[in-house]
C-alpha positions in Angstrom: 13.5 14.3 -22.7 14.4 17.0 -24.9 17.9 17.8 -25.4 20.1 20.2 -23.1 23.1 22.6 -24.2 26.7 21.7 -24.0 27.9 24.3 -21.8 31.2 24.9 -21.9 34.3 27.3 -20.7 34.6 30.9 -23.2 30.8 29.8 -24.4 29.2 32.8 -25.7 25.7 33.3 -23.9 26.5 30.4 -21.7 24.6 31.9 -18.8 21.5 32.0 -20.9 22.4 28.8 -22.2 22.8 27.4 -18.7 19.1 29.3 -17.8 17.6 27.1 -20.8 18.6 23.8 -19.5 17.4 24.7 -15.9 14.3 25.6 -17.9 13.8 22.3 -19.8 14.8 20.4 -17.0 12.0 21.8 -15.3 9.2 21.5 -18.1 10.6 18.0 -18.3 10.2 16.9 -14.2 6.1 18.8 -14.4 5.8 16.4 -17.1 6.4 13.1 -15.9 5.8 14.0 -12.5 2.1 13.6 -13.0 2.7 9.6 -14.2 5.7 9.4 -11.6 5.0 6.6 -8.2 5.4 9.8 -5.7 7.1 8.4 -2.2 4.9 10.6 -0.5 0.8 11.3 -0.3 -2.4 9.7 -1.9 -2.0 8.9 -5.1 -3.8 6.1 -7.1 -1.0 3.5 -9.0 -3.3 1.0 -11.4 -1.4 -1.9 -13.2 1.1 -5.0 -12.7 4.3 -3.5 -10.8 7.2 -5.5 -10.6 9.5 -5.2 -7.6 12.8 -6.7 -7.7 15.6 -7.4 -5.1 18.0 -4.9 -6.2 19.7 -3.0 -3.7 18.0 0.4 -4.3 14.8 -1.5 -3.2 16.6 -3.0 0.7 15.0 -0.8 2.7 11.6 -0.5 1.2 8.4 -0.6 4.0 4.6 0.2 3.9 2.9 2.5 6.4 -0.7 3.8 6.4 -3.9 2.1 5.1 -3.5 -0.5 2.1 -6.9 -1.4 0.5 -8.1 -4.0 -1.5 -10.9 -5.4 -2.7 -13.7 -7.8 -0.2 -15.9 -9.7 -0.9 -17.8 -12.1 2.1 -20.1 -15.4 1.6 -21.6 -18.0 3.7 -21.9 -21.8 2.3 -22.9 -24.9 3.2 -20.4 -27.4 3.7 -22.5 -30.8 4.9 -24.1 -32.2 7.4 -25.7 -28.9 9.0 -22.5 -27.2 8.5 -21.4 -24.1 7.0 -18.2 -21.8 6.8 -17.7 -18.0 6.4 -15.3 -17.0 3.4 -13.7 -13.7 3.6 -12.0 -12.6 0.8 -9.1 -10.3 0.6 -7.7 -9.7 -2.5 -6.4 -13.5 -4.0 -6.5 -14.5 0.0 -9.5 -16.3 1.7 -10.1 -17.0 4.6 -12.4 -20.0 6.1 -14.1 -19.5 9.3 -15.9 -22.5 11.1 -18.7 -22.0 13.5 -21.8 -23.4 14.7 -22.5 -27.6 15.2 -22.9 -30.8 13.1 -26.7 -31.6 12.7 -26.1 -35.5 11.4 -23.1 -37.6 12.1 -19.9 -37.0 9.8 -17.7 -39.4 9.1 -13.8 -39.9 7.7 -14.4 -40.2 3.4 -17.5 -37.8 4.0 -17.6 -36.3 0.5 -20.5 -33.6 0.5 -22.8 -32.6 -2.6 -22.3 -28.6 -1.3 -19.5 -26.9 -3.4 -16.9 -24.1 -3.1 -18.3 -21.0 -4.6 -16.5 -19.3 -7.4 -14.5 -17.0 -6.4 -13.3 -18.7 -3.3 -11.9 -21.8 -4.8 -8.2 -22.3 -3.5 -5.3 -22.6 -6.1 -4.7 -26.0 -4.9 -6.4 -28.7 -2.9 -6.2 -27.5 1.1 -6.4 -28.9 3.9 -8.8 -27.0 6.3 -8.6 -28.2 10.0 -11.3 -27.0 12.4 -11.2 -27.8 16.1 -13.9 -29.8 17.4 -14.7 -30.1 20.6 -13.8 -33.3 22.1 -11.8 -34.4 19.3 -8.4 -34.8 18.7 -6.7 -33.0 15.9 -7.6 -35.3 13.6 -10.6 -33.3 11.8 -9.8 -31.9 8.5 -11.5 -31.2 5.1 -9.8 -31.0 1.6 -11.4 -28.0 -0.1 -10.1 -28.4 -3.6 -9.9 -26.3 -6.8 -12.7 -28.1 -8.3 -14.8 -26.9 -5.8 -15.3 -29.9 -4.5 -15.0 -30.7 -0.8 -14.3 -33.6 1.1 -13.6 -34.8 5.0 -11.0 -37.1 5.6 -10.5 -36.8 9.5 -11.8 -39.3 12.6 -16.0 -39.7 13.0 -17.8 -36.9 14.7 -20.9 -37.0 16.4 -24.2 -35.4 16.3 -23.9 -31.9 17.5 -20.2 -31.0 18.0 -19.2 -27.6 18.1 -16.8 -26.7 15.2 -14.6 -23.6 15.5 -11.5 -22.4 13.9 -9.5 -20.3 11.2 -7.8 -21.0 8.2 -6.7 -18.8 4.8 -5.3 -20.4 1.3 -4.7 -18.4 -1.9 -7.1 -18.3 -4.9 -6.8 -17.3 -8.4 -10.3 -17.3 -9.0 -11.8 -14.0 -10.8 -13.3 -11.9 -8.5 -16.5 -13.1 -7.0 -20.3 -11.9 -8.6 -23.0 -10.3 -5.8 
């Protein structure tokens, strides 16, 4: 910031003196306005910001539209089935749908593997409901991409449903 005039009492030209530092000031706000986080409007912020918990930031709160990047993919999983991944900035999210085509069985291990970009952080475990099954159906995906099932036996042709997100780091998904 450039520097300001010292005004003080019995100054000679102090109005004019006072006029200049209302002046820098000014030149000074247009400035670093342009490179300035506005609290209101659009306004594109690129970069790693770092928020802390300091008392000026207590009452802080998000309103409008907040984008981020998607990305969406379909894989296989074993034994006839597969999962949608939905991916929202570092958060996926695992949707189950559709049935079994062979029997599955607890220690399944499948060859099908996570696709980059959607591999979690650390292993997970994903629990789909089955139909007819207890609560006891759950895959590992793991940050190998690897995938296992460690839950009870299910039969031919059981209807798999069901929701579940974990964090990746994985850089961003290729088309």
């Amino acid at each position: 910031m450039a520097g300001l005039t010292k005004i003080y009492r019995g100054m000679q030209n102090g109005a004019e003196a006072i006029n200049t530092n209302f002046n820098t000031l000014t030149d000074n706000l247009k400035q670093s306005s342009d490179a300035a986080v506005k609290l209101t409007g659009d306004q594109a912020v690129a970069g790693k910001k770092t928020f802390s918990d300091d008392a000026s930031f207590k009452n802080i709160s998000v309103s409008g539209d907040i984008n981020q990047r998607y990305a969406t993919t379909s894989f296989e999983i074993g034994y006839g089935l597969s999962v949608t991944a939905k991916r929202i900035g570092n958060m996926v999210t695992i949707t189950f749908r559709g049935s079994n085509t062979t029997t599955l069985g607890s220690g399944a291990k499948p060859t099908e593997k996570i696709p980059l970009g959607y591999r979690p952080i650390e292993a997970e475990s994903i629990d789909p409901l089955v139909q007819g099954r207890h609560l006891d159906t759950y895959y590992y995906f793991n940050p190998d991409s690897s995938i296992s099932y460690m839950g009870e036996d299910v039969p031919v042709n059981s209807f798999f449903r069901g929701v579940r997100s974990y964090f990746t780091k994985d850089a961003w998904p290729t088309a």
